[in-house]
Residue frames as qw, qx, qy, qz and C-alpha x, y, z in Angstrom:
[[0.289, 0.166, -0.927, 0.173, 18.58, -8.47, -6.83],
 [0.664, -0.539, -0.416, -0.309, 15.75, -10.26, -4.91],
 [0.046, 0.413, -0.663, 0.623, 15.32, -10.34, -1.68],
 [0.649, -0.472, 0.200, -0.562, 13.39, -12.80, -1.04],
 [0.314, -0.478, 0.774, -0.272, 14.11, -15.13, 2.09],
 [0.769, 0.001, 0.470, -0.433, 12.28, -18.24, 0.76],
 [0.018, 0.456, -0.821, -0.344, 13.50, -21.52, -0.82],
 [0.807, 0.167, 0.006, -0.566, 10.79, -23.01, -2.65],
 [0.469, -0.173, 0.859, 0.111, 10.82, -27.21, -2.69],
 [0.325, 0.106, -0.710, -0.616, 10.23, -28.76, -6.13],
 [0.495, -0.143, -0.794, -0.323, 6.78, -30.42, -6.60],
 [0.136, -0.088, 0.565, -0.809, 5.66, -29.24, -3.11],
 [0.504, -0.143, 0.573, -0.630, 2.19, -30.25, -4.16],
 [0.582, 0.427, -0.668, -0.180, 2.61, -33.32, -5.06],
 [0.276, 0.485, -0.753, 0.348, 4.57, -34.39, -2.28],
 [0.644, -0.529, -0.053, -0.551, 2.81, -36.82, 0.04],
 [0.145, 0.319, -0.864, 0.361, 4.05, -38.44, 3.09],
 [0.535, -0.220, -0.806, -0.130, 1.76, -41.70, 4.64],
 [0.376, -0.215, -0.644, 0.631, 2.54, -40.74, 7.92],
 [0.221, 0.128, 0.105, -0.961, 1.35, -36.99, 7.85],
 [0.439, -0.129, -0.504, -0.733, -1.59, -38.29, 5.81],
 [0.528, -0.365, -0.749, 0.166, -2.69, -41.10, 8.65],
 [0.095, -0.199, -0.320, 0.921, -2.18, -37.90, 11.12],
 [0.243, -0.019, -0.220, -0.945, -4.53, -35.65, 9.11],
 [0.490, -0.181, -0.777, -0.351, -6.64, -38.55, 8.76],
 [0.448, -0.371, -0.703, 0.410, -7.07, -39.18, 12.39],
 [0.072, 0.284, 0.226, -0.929, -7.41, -35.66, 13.67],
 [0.346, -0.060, -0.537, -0.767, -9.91, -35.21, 11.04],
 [0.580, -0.420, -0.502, -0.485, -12.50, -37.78, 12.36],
 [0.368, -0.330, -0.574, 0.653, -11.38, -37.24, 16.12],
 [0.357, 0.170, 0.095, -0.913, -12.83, -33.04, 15.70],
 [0.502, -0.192, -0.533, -0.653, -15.78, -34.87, 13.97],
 [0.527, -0.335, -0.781, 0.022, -16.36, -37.08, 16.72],
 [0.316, -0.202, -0.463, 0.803, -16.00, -34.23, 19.11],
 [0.489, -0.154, -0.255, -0.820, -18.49, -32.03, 17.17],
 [0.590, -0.298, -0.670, -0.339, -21.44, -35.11, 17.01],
 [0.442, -0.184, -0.667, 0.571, -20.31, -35.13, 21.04],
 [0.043, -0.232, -0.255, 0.938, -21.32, -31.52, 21.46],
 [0.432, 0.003, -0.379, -0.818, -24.17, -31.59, 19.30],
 [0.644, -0.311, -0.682, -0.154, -25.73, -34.66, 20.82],
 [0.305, 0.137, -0.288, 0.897, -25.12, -32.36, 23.84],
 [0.233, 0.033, -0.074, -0.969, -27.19, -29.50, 22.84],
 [0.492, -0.064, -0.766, -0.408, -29.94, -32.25, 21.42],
 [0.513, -0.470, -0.616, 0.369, -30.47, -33.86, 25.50],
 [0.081, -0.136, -0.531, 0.832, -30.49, -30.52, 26.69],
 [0.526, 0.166, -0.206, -0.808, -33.95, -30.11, 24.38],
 [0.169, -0.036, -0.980, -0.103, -35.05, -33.43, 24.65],
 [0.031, 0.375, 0.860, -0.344, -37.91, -32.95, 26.78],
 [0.281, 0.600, 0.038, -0.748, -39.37, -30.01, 24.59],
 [0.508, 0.406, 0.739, 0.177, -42.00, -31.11, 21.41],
 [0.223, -0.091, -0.453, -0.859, -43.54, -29.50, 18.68],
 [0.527, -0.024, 0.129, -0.839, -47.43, -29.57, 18.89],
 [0.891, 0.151, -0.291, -0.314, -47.76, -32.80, 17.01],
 [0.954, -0.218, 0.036, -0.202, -45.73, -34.35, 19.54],
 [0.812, 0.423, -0.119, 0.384, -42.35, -34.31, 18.05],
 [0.745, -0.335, -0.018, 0.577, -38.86, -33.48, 18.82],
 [0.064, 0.957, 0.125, -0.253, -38.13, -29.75, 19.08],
 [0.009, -0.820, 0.513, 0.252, -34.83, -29.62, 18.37],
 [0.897, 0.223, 0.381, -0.029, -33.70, -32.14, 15.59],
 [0.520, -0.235, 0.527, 0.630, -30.54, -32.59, 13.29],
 [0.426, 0.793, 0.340, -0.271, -30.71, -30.83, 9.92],
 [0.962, -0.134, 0.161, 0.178, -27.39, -31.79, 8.13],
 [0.743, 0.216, 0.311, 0.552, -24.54, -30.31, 7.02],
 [0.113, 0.907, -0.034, -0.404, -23.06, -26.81, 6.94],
 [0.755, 0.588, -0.226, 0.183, -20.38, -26.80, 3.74],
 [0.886, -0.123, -0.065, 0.442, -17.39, -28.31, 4.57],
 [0.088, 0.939, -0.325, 0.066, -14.18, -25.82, 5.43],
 [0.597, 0.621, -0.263, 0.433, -10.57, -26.11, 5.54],
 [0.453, -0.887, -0.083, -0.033, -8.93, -25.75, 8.80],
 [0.578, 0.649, -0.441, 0.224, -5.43, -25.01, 8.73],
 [0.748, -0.652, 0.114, 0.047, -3.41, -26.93, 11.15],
 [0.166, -0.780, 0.536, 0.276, 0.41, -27.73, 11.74],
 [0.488, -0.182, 0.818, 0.244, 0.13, -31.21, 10.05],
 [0.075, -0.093, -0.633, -0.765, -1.65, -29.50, 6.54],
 [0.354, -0.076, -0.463, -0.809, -5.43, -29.04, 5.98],
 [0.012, -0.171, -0.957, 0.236, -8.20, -30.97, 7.69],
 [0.362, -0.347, -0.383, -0.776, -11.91, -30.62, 6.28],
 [0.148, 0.386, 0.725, -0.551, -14.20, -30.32, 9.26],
 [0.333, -0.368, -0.612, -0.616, -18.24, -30.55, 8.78],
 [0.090, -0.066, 0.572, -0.813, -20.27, -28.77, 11.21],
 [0.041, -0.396, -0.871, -0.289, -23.66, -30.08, 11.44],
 [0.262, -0.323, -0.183, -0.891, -26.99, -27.94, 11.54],
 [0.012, 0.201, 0.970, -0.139, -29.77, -28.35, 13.61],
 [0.135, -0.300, -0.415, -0.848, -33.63, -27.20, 13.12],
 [0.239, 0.340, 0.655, -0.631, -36.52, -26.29, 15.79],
 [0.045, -0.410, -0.853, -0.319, -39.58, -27.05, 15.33],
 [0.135, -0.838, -0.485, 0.213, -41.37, -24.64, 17.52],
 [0.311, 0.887, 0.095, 0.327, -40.82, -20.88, 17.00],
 [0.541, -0.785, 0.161, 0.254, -38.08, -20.75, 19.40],
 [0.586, 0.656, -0.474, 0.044, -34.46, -20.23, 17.06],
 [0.794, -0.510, 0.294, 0.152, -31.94, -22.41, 17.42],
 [0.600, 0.681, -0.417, 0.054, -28.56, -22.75, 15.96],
 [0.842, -0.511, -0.018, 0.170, -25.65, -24.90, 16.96],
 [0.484, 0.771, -0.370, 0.187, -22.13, -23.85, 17.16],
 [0.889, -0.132, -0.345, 0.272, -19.20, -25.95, 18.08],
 [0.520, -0.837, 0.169, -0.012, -16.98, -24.78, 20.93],
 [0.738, -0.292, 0.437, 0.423, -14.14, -26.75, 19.48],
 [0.486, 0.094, 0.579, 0.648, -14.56, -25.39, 15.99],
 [0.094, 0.620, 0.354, -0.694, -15.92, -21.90, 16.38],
 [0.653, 0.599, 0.417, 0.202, -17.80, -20.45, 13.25],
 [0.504, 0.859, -0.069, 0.058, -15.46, -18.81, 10.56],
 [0.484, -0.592, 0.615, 0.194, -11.96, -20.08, 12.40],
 [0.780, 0.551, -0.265, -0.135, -9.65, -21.30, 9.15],
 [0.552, 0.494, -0.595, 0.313, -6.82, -21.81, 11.00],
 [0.787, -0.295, -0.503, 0.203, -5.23, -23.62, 14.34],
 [0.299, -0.946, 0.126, 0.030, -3.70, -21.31, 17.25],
 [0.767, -0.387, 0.295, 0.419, -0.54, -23.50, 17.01],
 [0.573, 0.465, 0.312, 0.598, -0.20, -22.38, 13.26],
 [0.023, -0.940, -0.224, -0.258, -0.82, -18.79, 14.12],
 [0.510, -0.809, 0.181, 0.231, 1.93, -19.21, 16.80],
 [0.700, 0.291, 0.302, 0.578, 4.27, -20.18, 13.51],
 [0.366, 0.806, 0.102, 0.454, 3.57, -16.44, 11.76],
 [0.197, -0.974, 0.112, 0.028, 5.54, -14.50, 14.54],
 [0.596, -0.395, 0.538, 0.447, 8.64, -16.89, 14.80],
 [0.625, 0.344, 0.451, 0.536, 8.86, -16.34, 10.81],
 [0.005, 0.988, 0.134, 0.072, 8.15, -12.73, 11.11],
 [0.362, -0.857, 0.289, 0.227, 11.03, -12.18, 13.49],
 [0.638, -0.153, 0.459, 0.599, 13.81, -14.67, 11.00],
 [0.144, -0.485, 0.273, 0.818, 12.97, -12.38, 8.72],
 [0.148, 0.403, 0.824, 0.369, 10.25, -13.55, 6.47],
 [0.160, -0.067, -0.190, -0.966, 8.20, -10.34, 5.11],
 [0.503, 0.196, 0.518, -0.664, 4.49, -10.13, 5.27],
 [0.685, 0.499, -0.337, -0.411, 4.37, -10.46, 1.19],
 [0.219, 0.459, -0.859, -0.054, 6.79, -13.64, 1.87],
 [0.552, -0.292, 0.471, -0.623, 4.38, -15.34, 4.38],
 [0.829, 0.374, -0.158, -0.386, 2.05, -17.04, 1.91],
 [0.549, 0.599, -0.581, -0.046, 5.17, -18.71, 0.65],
 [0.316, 0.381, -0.826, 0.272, 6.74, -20.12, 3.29],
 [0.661, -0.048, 0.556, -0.501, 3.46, -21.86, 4.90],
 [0.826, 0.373, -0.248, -0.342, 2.96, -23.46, 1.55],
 [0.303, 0.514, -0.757, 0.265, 6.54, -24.95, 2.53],
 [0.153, -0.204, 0.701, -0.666, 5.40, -25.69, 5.70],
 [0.486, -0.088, 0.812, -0.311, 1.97, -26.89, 5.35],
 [0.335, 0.466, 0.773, 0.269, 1.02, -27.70, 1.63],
 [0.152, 0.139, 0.420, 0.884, -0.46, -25.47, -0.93],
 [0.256, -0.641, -0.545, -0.476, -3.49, -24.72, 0.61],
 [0.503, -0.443, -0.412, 0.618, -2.13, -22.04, 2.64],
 [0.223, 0.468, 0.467, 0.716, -2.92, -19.50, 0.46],
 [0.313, -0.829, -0.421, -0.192, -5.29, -18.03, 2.83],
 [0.462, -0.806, -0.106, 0.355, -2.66, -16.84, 4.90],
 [0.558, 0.610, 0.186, 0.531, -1.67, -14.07, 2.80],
 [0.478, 0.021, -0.368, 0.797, 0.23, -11.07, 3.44],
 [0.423, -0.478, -0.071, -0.767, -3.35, -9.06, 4.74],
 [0.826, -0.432, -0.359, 0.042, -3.82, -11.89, 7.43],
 [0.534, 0.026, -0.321, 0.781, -0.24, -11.16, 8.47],
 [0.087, -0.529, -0.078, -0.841, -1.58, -7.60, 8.90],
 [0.657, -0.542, -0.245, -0.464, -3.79, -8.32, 10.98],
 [0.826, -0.181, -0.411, 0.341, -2.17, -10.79, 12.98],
 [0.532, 0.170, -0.260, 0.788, 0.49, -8.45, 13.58],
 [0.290, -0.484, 0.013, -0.826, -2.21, -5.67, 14.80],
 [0.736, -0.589, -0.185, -0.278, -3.96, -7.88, 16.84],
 [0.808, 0.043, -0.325, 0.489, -0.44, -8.71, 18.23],
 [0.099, 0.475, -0.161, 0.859, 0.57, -4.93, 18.78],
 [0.634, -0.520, -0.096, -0.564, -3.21, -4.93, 21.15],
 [0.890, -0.223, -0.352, 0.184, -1.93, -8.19, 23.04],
 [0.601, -0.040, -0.338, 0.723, 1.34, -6.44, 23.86],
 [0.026, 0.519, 0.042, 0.853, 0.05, -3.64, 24.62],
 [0.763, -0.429, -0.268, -0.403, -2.41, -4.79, 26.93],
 [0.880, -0.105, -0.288, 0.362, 0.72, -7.05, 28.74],
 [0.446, 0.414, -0.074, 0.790, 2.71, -3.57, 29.08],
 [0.236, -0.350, 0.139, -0.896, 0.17, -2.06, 31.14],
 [0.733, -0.369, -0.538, -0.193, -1.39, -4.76, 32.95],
 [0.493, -0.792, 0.092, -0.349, -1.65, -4.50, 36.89],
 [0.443, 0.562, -0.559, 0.419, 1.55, -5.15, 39.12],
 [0.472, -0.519, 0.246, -0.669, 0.25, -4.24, 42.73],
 [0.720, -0.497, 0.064, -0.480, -1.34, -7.20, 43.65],
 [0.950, -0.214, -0.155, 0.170, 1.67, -9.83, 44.02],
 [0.323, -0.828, 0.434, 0.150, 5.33, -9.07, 46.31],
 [0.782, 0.535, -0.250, 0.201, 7.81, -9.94, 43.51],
 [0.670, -0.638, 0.332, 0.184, 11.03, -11.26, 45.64],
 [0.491, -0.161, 0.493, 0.700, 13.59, -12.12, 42.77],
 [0.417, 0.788, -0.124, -0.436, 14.08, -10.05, 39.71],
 [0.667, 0.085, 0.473, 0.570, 16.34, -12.09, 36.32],
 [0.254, 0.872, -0.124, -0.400, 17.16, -8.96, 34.07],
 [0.486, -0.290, 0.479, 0.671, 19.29, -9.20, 30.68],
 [0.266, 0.607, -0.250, -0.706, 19.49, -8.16, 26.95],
 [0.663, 0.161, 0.648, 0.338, 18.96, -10.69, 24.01],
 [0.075, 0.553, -0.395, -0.730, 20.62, -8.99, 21.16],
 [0.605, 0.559, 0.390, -0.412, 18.72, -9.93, 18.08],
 [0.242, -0.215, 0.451, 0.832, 21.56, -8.48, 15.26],
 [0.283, 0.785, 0.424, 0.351, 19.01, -6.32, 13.97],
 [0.419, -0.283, -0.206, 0.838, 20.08, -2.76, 13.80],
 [0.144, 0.958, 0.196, -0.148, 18.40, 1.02, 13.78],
 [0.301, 0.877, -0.362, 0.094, 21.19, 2.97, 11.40],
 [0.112, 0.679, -0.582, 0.433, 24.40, 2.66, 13.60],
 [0.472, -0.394, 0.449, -0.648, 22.77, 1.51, 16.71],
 [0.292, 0.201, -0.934, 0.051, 22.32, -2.24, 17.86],
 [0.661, -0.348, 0.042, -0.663, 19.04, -3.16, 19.17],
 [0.417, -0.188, -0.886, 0.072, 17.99, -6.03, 21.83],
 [0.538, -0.478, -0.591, -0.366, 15.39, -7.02, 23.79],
 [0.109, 0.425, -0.711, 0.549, 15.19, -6.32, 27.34],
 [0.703, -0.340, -0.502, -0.373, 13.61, -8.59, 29.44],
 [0.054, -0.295, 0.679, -0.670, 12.79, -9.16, 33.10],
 [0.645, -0.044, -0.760, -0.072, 11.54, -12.20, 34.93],
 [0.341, -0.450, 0.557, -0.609, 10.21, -11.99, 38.40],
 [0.554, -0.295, -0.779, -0.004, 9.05, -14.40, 41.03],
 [0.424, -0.541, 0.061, -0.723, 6.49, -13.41, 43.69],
 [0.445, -0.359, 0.606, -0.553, 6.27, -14.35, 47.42],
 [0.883, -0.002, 0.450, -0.131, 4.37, -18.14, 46.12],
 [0.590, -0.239, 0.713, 0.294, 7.04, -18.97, 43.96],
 [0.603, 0.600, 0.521, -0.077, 5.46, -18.06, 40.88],
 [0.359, -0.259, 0.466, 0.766, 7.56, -17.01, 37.50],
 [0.627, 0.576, 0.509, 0.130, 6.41, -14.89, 35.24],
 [0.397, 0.344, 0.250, 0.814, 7.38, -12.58, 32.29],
 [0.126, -0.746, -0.362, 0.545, 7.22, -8.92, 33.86],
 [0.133, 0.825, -0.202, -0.511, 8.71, -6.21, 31.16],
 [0.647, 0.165, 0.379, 0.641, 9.85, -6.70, 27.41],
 [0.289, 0.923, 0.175, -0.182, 10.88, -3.75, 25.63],
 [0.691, 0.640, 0.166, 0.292, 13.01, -2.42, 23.22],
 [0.451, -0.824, 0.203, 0.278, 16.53, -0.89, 24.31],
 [0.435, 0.889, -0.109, 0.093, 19.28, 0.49, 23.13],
 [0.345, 0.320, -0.741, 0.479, 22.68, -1.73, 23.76],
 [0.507, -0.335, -0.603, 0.517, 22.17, -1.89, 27.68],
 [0.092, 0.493, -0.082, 0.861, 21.81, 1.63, 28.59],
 [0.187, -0.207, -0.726, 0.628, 20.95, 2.63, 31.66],
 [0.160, 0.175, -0.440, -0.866, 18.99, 4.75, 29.96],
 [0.556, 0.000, -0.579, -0.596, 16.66, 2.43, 28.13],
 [0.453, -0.237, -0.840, 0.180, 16.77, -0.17, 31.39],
 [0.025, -0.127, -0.375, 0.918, 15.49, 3.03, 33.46],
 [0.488, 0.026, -0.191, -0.851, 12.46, 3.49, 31.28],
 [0.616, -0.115, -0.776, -0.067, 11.50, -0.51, 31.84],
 [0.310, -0.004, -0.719, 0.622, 11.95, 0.02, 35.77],
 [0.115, 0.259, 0.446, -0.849, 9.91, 2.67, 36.04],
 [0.628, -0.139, -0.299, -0.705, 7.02, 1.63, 33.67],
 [0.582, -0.167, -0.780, 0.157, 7.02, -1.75, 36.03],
 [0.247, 0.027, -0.531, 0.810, 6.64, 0.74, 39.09],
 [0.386, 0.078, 0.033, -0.918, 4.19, 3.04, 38.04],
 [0.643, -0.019, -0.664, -0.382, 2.12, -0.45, 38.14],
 [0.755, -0.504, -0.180, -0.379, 2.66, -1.19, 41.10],
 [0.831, 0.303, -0.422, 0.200, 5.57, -2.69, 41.64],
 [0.534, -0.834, 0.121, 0.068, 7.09, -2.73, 45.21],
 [0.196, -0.785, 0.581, -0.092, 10.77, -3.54, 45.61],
 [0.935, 0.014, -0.352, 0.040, 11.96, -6.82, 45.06],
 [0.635, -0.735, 0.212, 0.108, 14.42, -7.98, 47.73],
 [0.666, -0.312, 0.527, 0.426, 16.93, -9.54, 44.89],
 [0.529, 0.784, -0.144, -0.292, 17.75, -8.31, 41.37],
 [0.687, -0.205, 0.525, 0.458, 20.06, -11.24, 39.39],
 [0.512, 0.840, 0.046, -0.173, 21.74, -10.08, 36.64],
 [0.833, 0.259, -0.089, 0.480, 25.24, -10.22, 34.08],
 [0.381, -0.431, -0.110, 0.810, 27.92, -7.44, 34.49],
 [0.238, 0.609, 0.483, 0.582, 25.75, -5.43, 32.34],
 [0.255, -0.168, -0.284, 0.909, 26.36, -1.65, 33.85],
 [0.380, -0.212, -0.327, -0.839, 23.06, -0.10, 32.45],
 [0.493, -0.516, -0.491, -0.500, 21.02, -2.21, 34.50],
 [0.480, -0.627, -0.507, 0.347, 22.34, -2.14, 37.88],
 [0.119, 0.065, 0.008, 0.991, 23.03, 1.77, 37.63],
 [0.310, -0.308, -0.079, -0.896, 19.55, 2.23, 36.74],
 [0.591, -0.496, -0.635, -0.018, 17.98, -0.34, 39.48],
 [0.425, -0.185, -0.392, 0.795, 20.03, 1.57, 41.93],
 [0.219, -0.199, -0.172, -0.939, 17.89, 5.06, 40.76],
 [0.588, -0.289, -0.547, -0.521, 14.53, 2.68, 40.83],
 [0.801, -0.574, 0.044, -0.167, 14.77, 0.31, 43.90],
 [0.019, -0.704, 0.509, -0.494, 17.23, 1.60, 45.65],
 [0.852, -0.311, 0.238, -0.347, 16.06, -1.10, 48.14],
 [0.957, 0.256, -0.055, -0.123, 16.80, -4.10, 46.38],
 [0.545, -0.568, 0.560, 0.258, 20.01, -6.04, 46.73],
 [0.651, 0.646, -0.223, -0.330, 21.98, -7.28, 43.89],
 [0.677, -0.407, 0.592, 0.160, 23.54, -10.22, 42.57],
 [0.274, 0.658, -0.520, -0.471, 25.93, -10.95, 39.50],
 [0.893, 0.129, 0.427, 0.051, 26.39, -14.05, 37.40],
 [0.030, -0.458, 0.599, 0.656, 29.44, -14.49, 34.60],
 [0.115, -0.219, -0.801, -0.546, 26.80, -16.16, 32.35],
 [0.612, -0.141, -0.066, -0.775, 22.97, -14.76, 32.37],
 [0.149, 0.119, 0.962, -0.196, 20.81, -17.19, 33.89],
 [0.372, 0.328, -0.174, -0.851, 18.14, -16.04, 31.89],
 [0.712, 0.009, -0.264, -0.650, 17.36, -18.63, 30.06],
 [0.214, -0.101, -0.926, 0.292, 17.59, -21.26, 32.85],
 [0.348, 0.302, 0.591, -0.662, 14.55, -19.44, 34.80],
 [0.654, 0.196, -0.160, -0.713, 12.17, -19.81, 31.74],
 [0.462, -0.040, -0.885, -0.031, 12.56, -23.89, 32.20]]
């Protein structure tokens, strides 16, 4: 029996919709006009520099081949123009807005995790961008995913182990978001904790991977947040989940505690 998660639409490319096209359309010569902006830039800062015979050094020189960028509203060919010095200094231009060999938009990129996690495969990807934006997603095949998913792994990694010390975290928001994936037997969710430091600032402090609630698994979170740096918060909010105030008590012992009969979780991320 298959298994795969994707419901292909009939005639997908085919299908065109006025609106999206008027979109595409616009965006399309809005990055052009933003290029010619940045290139007529680069141009004035060389303006006052010749060639021997008198001429502009630095002079247009037209046209790299056209690419593909993938965005959320389908495809959009961008042309990046060239430019050519006259004197033996090199020059090349490259656009800040449309760096060279980028195929695809960050917003699309932020798509491949939220399909990752419903459950779309790496081999399924492909597929269900074509849905999403048109058959000339192809490119994002299930080796991009790969990647992605590595350079992802570096990102969180990096976030896991990033410095604590330098701000006094005064609330703590702890809970679990259960996922209904499972390891064998065993019920996995997410555990996550939300601080706010001394100016009022919220941010995401610990995700990690835990077993049910355990006190256990919320113990290892505490104390990789410590060994950073972490002082004491004065308040820890949380549900009647027994795994985490057992193992705050162990951690910061300090810290007062307060309960809630519904997580307030995701009220502090507004």
């Amino acid at each position: 029996m298959s298994k795969n998660t994707v419901v292909s639409m009939e005639d997908r490319g085919s299908f065109s919709d006025r609106l999206t096209d008027l979109l595409r359309t616009g965006a399309q010569e809005l990055i052009t006009s933003a290029v010619e902006a940045e290139l007529a830039g680069l141009i004035d800062q060389h303006s006052t520099k010749q060639t021997e015979e008198g001429k502009p050094a630095v002079v247009r020189n037209g046209y790299h081949p056209g690419r593909q960028i993938q965005t959320g509203i389908g495809p959009v060919t961008v042309r990046i123009p060239k430019v050519r010095s006259g004197t033996d200094e090199a020059m090349t231009f490259h656009s800040a807005l449309v760096p060279p060999y980028v195929r695809k938009t960050k917003s699309l990129e932020a798509a491949l995790p939220w399909l990752y996690l419903k459950g779309v495969t790496s081999g399924e990807m492909g597929e269900a961008l074509k849905e999403r934006v048109g058959p000339e997603a192809a490119g994002l095949s299930a080796s991009t995913v790969s990647r992605l998913k590595q350079v992802w792994s570096q990102e969180y990694v990096a976030f896991s182990q990033r410095d604590l010390s330098k701000d006094r975290w005064v609330y703590l928001w702890a809970d679990g978001v259960y996922s209904g994936l499972r390891a064998e037997q065993t019920k996995l969710c997410a555990l996550v904790i939300i601080g706010v430091n001394d100016r009022g600032q919220k941010q995401f402090l610990g995700i990690e991977d835990g077993v049910r609630e355990s006190t256990q698994s919320w113990r290892e979170l505490l104390l990789n947040l410590k060994s950073r740096g972490m002082k004491a918060p004065q308040l820890a909010i949380g549900d009647g989940a027994m795994g985490f105030w057992s193992a705050i008590e162990e951690v910061f012992s300090q810290t007062r505690h307060q309960r809630c009969d519904v997580s307030t979780l995701n009220r502090t991320k507004s």
